[in-house]
C-alpha positions in Angstrom: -47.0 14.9 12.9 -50.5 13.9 13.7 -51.7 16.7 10.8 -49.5 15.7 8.6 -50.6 11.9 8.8 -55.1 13.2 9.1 -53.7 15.0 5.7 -52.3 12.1 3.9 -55.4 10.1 4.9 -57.6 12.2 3.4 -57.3 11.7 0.0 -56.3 7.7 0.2 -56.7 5.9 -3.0 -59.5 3.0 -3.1 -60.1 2.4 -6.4 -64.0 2.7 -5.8 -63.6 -0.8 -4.3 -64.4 0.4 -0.7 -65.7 3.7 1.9 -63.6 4.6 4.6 -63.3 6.2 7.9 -61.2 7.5 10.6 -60.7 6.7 14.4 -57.9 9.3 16.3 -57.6 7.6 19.9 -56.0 9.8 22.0 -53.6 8.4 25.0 -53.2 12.1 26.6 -56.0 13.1 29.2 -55.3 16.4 28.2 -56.5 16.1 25.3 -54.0 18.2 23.4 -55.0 17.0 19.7 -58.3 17.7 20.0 -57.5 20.9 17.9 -56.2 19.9 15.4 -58.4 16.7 14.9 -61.2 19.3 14.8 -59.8 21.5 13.0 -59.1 18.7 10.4 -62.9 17.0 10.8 -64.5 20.6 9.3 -63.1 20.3 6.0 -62.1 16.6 5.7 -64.5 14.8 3.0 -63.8 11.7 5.3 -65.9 10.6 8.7 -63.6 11.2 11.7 -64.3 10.4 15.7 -62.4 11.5 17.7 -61.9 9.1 21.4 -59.7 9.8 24.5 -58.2 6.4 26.9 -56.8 8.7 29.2 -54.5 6.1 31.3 -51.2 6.2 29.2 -51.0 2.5 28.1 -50.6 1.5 24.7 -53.0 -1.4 24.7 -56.1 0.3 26.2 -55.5 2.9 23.3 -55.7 0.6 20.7 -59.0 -1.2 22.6 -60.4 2.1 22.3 -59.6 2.6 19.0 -61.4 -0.5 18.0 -64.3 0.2 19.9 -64.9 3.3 18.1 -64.1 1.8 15.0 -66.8 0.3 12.0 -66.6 -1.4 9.0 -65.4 -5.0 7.6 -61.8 -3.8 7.6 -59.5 -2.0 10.5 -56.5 -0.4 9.3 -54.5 0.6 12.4 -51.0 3.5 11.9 -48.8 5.4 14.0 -49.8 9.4 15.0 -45.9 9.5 13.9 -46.4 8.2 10.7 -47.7 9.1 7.3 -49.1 6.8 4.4 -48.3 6.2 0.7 -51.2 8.0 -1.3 -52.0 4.1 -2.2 -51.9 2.7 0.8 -55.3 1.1 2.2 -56.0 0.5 -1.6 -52.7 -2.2 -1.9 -53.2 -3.7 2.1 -57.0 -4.2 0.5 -56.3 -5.8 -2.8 -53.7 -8.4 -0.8 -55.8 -8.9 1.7 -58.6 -10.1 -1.2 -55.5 -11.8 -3.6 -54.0 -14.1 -1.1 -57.7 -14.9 0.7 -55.6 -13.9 4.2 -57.5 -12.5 7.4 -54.6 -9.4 7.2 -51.9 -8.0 5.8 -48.7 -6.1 6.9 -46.4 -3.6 5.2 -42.8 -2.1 5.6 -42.3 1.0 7.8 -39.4 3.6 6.3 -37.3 5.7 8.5 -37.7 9.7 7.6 -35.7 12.0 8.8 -36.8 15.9 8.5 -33.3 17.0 8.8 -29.9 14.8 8.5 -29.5 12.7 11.5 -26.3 11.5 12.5 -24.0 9.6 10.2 -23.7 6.4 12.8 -27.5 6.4 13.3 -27.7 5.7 9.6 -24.9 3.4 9.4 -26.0 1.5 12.3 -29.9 1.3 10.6 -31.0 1.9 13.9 -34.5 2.7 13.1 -34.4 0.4 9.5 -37.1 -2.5 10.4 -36.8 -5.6 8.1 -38.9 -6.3 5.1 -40.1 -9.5 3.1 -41.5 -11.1 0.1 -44.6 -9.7 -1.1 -47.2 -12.7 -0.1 -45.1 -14.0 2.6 -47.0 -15.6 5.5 -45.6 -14.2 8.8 -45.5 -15.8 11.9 -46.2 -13.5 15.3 -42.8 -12.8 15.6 -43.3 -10.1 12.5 -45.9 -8.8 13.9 -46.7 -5.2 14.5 -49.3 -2.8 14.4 -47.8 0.1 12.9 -48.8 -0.6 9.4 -51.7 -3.6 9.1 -54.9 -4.3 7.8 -57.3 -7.1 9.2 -60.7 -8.4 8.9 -63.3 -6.7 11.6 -64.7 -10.7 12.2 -61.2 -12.2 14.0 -62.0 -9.6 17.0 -66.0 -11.3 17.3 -64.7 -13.3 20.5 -62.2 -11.1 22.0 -63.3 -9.0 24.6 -59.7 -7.0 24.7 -58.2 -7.5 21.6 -54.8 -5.8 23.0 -53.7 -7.0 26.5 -53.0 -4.0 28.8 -50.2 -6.2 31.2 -47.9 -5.5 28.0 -46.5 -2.1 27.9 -44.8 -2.6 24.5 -45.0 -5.8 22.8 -48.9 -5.5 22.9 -48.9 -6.1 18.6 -46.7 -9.4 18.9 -48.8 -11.2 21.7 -51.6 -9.9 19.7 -50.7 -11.7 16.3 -49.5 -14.5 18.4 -53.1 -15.4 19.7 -54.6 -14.8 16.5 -52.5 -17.1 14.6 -52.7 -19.7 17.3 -56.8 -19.6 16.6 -56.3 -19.8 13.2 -55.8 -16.4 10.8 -53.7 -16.0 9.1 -51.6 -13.0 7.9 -49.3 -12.3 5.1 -46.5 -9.4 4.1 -47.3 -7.0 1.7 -44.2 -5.2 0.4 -46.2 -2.3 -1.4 -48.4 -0.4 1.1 -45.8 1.8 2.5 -45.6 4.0 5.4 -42.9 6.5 6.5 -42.5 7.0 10.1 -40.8 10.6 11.2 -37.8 9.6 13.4 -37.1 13.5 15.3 -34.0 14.2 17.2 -35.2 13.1 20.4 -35.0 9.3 18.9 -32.0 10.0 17.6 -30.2 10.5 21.2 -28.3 7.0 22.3 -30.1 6.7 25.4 -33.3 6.5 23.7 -31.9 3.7 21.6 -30.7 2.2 25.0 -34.4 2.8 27.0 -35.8 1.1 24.3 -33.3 -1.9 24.0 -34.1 -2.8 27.8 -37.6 -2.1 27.6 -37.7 -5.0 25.0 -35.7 -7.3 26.3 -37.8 -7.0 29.6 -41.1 -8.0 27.6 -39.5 -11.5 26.2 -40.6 -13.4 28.9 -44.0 -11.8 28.6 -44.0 -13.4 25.1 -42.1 -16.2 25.6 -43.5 -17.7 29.2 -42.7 -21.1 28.5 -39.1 -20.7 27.6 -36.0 -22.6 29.1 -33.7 -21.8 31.3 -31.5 -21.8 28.3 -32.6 -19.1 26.8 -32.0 -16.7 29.7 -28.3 -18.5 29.7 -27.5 -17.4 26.7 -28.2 -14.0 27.9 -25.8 -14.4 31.3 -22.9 -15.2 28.3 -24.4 -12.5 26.3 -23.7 -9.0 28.3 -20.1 -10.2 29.4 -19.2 -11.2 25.6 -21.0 -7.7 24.0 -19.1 -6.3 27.2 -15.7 -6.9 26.6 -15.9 -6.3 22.7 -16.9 -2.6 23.4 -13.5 -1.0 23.9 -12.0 -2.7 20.8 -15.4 -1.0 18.8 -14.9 1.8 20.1 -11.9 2.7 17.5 -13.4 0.5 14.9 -16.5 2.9 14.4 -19.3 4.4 16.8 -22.6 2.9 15.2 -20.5 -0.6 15.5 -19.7 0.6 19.1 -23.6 1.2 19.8 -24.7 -1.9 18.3 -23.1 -3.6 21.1 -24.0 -1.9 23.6 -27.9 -2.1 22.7 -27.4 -5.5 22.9 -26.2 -5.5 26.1 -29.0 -3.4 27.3 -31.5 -5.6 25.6 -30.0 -8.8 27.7 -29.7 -7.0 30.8 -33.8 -6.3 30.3 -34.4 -9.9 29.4 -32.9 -11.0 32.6 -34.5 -8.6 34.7 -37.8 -9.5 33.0 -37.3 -12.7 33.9 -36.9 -12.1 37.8 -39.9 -10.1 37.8 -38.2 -6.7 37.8 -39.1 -3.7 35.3 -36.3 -2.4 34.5 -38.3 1.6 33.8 -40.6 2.6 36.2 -44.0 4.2 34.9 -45.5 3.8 31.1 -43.1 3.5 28.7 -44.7 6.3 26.1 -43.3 7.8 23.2 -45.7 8.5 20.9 -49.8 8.6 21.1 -51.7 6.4 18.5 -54.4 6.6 15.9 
């Protein structure tokens, strides 16, 4: 995956409006893409550095990747991902229309082979999309597909909080929009992200759910005690409606139950347990 994504960003579109370079950080001590971002640095017509954080946490990895990054503008994307041949090119020209300190675009599901027909049904791996120009809040943000100007990072020391072992994009946009920038959608620049079998398995789906209801108090330290209430009525509710979804159809039946598992991490979060012991890793990032 990583070579297919060096491959598509070597021959991004700019529209001789800007120069451009590429940072692989690598969360994996081993070092195991070295190869192939070698291999790729001989012939590609594009600067590449290669950097290893070699403590598997998501947040560090990005921090590394900024430090070893230049230029006015960072584009950040998945090592599971690939770009539309335009895509820097239409993050840049939104970033310049709507006067914004970044901009964000959609994130496809693609599949190499056919994956199940309730994984499809149940848009498990769909995210949700906007208006071209919209102006998110930090709720919508992520770092899987953004642009932003070099100059909000002048006063941050860590950019990406390493206490947050998923969620690290959110609390990021959170305390950049509280000081002020501001970021808008950009329904154009697309990216495809490779979703292999092993996401397709339901306990995957299920790890993740937990995982990210854990983190909401993380983001959310000043919420009520109504909030994890809502959570107590939530598992029983979601509970009892699974035998009845069972027989009305599967990716119904798993909808449920990930929302079970995501309430079940919320209140766990909130008592201070983590719910999955050790780094919670699926993917490296570039």
């Amino acid at each position: 995956m990583l070579r297919r994504l060096l491959k598509e960003l070597d021959h991004q579109e700019t529209g001789g409006l800007f120069t451009y370079s590429i940072v692989v950080a690598e969360n994996d001590r081993m070092q195991s893409a070295e190869p192939v971002v070698s291999e790729f640095a001989s012939v590609s017509s594009v600067p590449v550095r290669y950097c290893v954080q070699p403590k598997q946490n998501i947040a560090l990895t990005r921090n590394m990747a900024l430090r070893n990054a230049s230029g006015d503008y960072i584009a950040f994307i998945d090592d599971d991902e690939f770009p539309a041949g335009d895509w820097l090119l239409t993050l840049f020209k939104t970033c310049a229309e709507y006067r914004t300190d970044g901009a964000l675009g959609p994130v496809k599901p693609y599949f190499y082979e056919k994956p199940p027909k309730w994984l499809v049904k149940g848009g498990f791996h769909e995210r949700t999309t906007y208006r071209t120009g919209l102006v998110i809040d930090w709720t919508k943000g992520r770092t899987n597909n953004v642009l932003f100007r070099r100059t909000m990072l002048t006063s941050e020391a860590e950019a990406f909080r390493a206490e947050f072992l998923t969620g690290e994009d959110q609390d990021f946009f959170r305390r950049m929009i509280e000081r002020g920038h501001s970021f808008v959608w950009c329904n154009e620049a697309v990216v495809y992200e490779v979703i292999p079998q092993s996401r397709w398995k339901r306990s995957f789906l299920l790890r993740k759910a937990l995982f990210q209801g854990a983190i909401e108090p993380l983001l959310h330290p000043n919420v009520g005690l109504s909030t994890f209430a809502k959570s107590i009525i939530a598992i029983p509710s979601y509970s009892a409606a699974l035998p009845f979804a069972f027989f009305v159809g599967h990716h119904i039946f798993m909808t449920l139950l990930v929302k079970v598992f995501y309430h079940i991490g919320k209140l766990l979060g909130a008592l201070g347990i983590s719910p999955i012991k050790g780094a919670y890793v699926t993917t490296g990032d570039c």
